[in-house]
C-alpha positions in Angstrom: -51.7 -78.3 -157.8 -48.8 -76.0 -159.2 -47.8 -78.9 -162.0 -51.8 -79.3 -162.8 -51.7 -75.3 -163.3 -48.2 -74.8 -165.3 -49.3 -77.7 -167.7 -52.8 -76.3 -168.0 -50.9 -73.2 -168.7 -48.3 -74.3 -170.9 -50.1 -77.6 -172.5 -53.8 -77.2 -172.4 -54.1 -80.2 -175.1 -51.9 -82.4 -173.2 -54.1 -82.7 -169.8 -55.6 -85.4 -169.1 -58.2 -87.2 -166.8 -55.0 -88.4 -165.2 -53.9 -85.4 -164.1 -57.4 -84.8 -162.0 -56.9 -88.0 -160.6 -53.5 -87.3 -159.1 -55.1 -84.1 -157.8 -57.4 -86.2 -155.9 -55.3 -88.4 -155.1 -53.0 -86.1 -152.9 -57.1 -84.8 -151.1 -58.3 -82.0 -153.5 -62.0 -82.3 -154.0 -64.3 -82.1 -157.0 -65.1 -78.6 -155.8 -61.5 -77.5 -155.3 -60.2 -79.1 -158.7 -62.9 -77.3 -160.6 -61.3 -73.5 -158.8 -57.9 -74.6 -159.4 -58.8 -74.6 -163.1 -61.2 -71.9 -163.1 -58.8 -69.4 -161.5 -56.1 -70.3 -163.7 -57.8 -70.6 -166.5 -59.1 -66.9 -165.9 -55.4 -65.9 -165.3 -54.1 -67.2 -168.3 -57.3 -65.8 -170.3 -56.6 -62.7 -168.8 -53.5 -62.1 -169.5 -53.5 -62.9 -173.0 -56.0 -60.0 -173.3 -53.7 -57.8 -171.8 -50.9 -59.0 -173.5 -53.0 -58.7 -177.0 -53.7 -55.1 -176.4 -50.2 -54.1 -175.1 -50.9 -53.7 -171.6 -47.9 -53.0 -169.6 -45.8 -52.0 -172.4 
């Protein structure tokens, strides 16, 4: 899960139908695959929002 969400972080183009398959592959569901993403994808949509407007800084 935490190599699915760094790549999906780091190299959105780069994952692949693969890398949902080795998620299942070690017993993470349809259901749970589609929260993995959609809590980090939220994270790293998030952040670049408050990075964009200085947040923190």
């Amino acid at each position: 899960m935490l190599d699915y969400t760094a790549k999906l972080t780091l190299h959105p183009a780069q994952v692949t139908r693969d890398d949902v398959e080795r998620l299942r592959s070690v017993g993470f569901s349809d259901q749970a695959i589609l929260q993995i993403n959609l809590i980090a994808s939220w994270f790293n949509y998030i952040n670049r929002v408050a990075d964009g407007l200085g947040v923190g800084r």
